[in-house]
C-alpha positions as MATLAB code, in Angstrom:
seq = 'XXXXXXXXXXXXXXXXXXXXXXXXXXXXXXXXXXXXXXXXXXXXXXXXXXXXXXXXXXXXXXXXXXXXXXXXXXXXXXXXXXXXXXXXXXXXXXXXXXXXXXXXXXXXXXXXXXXXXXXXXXXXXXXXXXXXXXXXXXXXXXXXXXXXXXXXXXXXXXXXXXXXXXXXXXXXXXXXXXXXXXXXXXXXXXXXXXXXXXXXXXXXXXXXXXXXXXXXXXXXXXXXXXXXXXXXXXXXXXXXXXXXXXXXXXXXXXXXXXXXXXXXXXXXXXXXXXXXXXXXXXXXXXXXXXXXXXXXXXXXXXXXXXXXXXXXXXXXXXXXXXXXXXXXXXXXXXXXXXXXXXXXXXXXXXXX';
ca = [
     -79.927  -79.575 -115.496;
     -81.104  -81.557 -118.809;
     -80.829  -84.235 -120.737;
     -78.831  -84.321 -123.680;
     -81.784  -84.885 -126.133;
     -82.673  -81.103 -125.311;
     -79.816  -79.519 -126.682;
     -80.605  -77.092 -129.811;
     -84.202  -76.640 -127.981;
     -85.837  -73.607 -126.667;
     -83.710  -71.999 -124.437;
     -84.394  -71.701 -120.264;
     -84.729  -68.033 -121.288;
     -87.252  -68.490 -124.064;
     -89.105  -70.727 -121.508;
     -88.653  -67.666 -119.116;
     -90.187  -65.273 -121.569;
     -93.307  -68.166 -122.962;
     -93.936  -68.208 -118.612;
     -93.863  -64.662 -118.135;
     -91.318  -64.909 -115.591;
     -87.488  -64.189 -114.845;
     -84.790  -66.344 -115.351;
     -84.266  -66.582 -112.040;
     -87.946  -67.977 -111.545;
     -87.325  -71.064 -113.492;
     -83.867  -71.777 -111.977;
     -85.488  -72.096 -108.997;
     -88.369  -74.539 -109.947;
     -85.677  -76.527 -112.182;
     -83.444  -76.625 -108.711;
     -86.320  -77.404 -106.736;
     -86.448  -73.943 -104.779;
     -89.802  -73.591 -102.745;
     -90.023  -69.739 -102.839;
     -92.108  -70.059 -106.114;
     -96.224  -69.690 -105.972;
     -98.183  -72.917 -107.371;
     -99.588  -71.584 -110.109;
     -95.910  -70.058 -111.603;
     -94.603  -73.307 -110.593;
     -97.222  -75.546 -112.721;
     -97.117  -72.713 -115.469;
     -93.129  -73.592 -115.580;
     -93.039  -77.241 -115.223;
     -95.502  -77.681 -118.183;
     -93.179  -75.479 -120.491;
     -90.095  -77.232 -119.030;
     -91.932  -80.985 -119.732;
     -92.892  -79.432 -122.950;
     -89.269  -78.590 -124.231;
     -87.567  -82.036 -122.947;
     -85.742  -80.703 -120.007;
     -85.513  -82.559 -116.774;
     -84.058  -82.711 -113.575;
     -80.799  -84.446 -113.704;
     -80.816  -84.960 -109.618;
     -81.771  -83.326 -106.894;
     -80.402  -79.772 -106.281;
     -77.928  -79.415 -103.413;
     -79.513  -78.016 -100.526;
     -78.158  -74.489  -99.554;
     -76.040  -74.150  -96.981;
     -75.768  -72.222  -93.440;
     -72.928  -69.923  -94.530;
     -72.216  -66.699  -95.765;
     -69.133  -66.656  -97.894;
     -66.862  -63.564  -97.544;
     -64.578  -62.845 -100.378;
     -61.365  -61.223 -100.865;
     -58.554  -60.520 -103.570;
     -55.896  -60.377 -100.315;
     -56.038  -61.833  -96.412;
     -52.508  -60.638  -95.384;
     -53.865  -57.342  -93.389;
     -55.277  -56.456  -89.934;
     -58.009  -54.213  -92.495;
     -59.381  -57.814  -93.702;
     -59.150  -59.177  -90.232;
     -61.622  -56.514  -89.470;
     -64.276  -57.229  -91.919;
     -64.039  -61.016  -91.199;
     -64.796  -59.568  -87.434;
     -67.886  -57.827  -88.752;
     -69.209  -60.744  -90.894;
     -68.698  -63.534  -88.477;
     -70.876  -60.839  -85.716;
     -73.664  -61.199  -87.428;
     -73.371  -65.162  -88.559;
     -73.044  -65.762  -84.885;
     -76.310  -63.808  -83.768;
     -77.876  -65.677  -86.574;
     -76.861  -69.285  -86.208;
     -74.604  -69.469  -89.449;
     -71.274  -70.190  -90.406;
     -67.994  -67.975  -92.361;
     -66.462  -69.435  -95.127;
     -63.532  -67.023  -96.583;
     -62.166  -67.077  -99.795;
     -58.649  -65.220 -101.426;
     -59.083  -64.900 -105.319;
     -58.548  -62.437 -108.061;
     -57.601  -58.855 -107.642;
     -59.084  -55.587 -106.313;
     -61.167  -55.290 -108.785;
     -63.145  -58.637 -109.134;
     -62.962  -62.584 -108.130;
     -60.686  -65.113 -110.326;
     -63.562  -66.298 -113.235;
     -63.394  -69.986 -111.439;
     -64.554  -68.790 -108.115;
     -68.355  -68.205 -109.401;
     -68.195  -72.717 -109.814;
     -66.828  -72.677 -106.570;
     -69.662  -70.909 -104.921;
     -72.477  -71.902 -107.025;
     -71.668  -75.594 -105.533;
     -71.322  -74.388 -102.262;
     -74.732  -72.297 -102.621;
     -74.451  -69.913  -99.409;
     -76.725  -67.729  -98.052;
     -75.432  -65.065  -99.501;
     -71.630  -63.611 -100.295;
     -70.466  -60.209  -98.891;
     -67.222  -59.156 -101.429;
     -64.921  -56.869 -100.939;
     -63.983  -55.941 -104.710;
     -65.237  -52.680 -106.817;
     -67.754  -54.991 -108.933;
     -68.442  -57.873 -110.447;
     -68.313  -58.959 -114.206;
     -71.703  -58.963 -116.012;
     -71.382  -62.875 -116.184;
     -70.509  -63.945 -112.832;
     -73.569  -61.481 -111.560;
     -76.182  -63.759 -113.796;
     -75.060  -66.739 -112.340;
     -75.229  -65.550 -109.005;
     -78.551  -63.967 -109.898;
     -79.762  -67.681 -111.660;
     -79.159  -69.002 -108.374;
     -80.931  -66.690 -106.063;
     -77.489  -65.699 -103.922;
     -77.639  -62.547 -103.189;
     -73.982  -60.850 -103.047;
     -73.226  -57.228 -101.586;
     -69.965  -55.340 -102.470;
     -68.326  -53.812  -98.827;
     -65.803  -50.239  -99.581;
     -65.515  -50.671 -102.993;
     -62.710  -49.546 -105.080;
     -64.832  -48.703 -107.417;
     -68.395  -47.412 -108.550;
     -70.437  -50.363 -108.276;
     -73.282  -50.228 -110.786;
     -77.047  -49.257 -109.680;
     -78.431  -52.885 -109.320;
     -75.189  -53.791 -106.801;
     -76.066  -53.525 -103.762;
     -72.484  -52.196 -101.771;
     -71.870  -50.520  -98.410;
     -69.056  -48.065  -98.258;
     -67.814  -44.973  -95.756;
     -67.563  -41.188  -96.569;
     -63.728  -41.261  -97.747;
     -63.773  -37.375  -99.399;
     -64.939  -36.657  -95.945;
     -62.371  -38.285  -94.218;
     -59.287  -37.448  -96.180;
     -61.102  -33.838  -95.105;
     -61.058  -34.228  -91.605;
     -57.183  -35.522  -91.891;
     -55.988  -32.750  -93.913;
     -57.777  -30.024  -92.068;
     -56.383  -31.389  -88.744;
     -52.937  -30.630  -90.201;
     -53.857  -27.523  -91.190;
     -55.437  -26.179  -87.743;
     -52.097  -27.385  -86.397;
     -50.065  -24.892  -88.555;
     -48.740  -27.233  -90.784;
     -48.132  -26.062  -94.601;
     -46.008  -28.465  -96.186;
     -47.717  -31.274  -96.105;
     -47.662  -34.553  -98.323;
     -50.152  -37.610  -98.704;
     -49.630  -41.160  -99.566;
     -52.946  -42.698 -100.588;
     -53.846  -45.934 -102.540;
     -53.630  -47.292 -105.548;
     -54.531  -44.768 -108.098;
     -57.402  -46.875 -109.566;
     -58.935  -47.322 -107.062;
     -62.286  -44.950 -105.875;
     -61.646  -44.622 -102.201;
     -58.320  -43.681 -103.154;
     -59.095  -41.171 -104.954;
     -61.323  -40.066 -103.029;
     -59.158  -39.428  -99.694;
     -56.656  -37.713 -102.151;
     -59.941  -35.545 -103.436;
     -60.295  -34.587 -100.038;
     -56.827  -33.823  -99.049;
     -56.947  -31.211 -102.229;
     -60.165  -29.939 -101.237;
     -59.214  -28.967  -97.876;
     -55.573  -27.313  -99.194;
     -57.136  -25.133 -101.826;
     -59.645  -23.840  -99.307;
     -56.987  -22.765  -96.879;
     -55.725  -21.308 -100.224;
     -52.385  -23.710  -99.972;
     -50.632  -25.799 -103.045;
     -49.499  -29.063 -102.974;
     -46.201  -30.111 -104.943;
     -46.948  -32.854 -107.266;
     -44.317  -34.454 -105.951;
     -46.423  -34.163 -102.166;
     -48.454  -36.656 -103.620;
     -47.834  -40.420 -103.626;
     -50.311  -43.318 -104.844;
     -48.808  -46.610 -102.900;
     -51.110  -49.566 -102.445;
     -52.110  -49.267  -98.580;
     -49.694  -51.645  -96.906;
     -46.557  -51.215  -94.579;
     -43.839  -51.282  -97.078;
     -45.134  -48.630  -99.336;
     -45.743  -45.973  -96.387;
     -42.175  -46.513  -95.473;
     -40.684  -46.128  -99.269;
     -42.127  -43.201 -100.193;
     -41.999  -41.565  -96.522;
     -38.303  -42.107  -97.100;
     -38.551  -40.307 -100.550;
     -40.356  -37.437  -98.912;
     -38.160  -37.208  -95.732;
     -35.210  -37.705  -97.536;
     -35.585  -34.479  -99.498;
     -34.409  -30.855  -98.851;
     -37.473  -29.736  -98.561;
     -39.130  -32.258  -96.684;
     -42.682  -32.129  -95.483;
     -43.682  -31.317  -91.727;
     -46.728  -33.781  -91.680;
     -47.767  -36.983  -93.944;
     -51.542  -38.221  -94.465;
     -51.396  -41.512  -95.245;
     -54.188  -43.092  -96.830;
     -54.426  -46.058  -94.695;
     -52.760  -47.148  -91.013;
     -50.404  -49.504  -92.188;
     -49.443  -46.953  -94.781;
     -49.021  -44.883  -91.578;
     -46.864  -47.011  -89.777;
     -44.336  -47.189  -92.461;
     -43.866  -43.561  -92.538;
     -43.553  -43.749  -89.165;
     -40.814  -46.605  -89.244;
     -39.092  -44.477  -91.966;
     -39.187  -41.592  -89.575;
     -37.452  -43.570  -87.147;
     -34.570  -44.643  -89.539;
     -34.054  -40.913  -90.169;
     -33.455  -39.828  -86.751;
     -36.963  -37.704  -86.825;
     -39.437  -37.599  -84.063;
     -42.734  -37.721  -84.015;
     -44.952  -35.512  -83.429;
     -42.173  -32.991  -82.728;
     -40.140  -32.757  -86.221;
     -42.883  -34.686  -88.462;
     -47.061  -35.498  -87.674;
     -48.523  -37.998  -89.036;
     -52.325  -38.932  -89.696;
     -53.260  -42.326  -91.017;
     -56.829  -43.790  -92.375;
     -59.026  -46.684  -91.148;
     -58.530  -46.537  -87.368;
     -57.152  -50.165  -86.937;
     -56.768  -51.479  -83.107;
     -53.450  -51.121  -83.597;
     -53.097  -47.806  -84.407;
     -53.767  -47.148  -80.712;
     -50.734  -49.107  -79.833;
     -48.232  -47.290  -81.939;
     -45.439  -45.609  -80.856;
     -46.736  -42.816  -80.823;
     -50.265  -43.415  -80.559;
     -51.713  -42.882  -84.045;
     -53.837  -40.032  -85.007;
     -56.253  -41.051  -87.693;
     -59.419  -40.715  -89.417;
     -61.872  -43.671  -87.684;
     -63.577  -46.553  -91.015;
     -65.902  -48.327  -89.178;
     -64.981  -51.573  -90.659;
     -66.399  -53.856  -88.467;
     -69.952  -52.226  -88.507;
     -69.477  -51.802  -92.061;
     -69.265  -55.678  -92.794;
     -72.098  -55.965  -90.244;
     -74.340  -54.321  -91.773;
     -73.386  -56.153  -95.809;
     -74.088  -59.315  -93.492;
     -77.234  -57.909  -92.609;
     -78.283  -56.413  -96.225;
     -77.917  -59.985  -97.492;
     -80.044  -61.875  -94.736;
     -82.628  -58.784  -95.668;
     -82.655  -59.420  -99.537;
     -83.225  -63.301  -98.972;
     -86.078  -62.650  -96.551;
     -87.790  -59.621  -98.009;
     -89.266  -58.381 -100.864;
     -87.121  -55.456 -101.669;
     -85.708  -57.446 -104.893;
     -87.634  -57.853 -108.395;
     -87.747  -62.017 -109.542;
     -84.133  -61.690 -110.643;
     -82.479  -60.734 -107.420;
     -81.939  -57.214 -108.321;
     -81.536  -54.954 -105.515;
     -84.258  -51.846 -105.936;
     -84.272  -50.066 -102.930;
     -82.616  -47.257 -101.701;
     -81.098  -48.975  -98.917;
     -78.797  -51.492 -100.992;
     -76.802  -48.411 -101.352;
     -75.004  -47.456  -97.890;
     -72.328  -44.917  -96.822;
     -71.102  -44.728  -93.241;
     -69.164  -41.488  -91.742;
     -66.121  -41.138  -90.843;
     -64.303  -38.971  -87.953;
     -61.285  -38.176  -87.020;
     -59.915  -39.886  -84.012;
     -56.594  -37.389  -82.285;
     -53.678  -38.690  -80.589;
     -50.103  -38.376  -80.587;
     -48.913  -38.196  -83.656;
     -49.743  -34.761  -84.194;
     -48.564  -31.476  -82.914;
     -47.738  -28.010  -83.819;
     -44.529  -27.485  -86.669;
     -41.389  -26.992  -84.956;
     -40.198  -23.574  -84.783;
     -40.342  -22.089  -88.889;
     -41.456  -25.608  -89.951;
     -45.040  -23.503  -91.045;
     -43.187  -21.450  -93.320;
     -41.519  -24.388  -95.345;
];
């Protein structure tokens, strides 16, 4: 955004700091923003003449969109979310843009161009954080950005909306339990990942109070889709000792085990119960009819539509677009939703 006679000059930060204002401040008034009082605005352009920088053209005016973001769009799970999202855009008069990049941890280091000339509303991603770097620039640019489940502990200034997964993988586990069920294994997610972890956290919590062990090899990390639930189910089911009930840490998961069930000549509920996680319209259309613990997905990505429309229109953010309420930080509950999957042990399948 200047000329090339500027370069070795102050810096836009040094300006920043000679204004008394963020960063973020004299982004805007270099881009043109109007959400910047006269007398900051004066107080910057003077510095900005002052130093040699100018306006190279007009900024790009922002556009009616909020840009959802994942690392994967191959699941029913991120079929959800988009539902959620593109709720909200439509009460609101805006647009969905989607975007597959990086992994489950943050974007590919080229999407951050791509949105920055794009300039939506705001971005809702579904990763565990983002990279120091790629949150300034979002930051210089007044786009707000929330974080939706996150795999992993977003830091204080991201603002994220996630569900109660300990208490979930809980709810699953107890369920079993109630039922008479002893030997029982769980197949959760990817092992770095925080709601992973966390379901498996709650699965253990719930055995040790009911004073029960779990074999180490009862417990399986896969990485939430189809094919995974089905390999290690037919691991598990394959063994002498087999287990008389799976949790799986997500539906699809779920429906593998219950395929591999299948392929063994098991039934379900009657010879194996299963309990899967995230409560995914078609988990009501399995055969049988899934039990499983109920993610409110679509009111999840709702309401990170909503938190973004909020930090653009109030002021609940400091000049850099840091989030600083308490509300940037949301968890939703989970329950348990009972079907047909689960029953009773057969006869002496407690005691395995």
């Amino acid at each position: 955004m200047r000329d090339e006679t500027s370069a070795g000059r102050v810096t836009l930060a040094q300006v920043a700091s000679q204004a008394g204002v963020s960063l973020s401040t004299v982004s805007k008034v270099l881009n043109g923003r109007p959400d910047v009082s006269a007398p900051t605005r004066i107080k910057v352009e003077e510095l900005l003449d002052t130093h040699g920088y100018r306006r190279s053209a007009p900024a790009a005016p922002e556009a009616p969109l909020i840009e959802i973001v994942f690392h994967e769009l191959d699941s029913t799970w991120s079929m959800e979310l988009i539902r959620g999202v593109q709720s909200v855009a439509k009460e609101t008069g805006l647009s969905v843009v989607l975007t597959e990049t990086g992994t489950r941890h943050s974007p590919g280091a080229d999407w951050v161009e791509g949105v920055l000339r794009r300039r939506p509303l705001g971005v809702v991603l579904v990763f565990s954080t983002l990279p120091d770097d790629l949150k300034k620039k979002l930051w210089s640019r007044a786009i707000p950005f929330v974080i939706i489940d996150p795999a992993g502990d977003p830091e204080p200034d991201v603002p994220s909306v996630g569900s109660a997964n300990w208490a979930g993988g809980l709810a699953a586990t107890r369920h079993l339990i109630e039922l008479g069920h002893r030997r029982i294994a769980v197949i959760t997610g990817p092992e770095d990942m925080l709601c992973s972890l966390a379901r498996l956290d709650g699965f253990r919590s719930a055995m040790g109070m009911a004073g029960l062990e779990t074999a180490p090899a009862l417990v399986r990390f896969g990485d939430f889709h189809v094919r995974s639930g089905h390999t290690h189910a037919m691991e598990l089911l394959r063994a002498d000792d087999r287990p008389t009930a799976i949790f799986a840490g997500s539906d699809l998961q779920a429906l593998g085990v219950l395929e591999a069930a299948r392929v063994l000549g098991l039934r379900i509920p009657e010879d194996l119960s299963v309990v899967g996680y995230d409560d995914i319209p078609l988990a009501q259309w399995s055969s049988p009819a899934l039990t499983t613990v109920h993610q409110p997905l679509v009111e999840m990505a709702e309401e990170a539509a909503r938190m973004l429309l909020r930090l653009r229109r109030a002021d609940r953010a400091d000049q850099s677009g840091r989030a600083e309420q308490a509300d940037t930080r949301i968890e939703f509950g989970t329950r348990l939703v009972v079907r047909d999957s689960t029953a009773e042990p057969a006869a002496g399948g407690a005691a395995r």
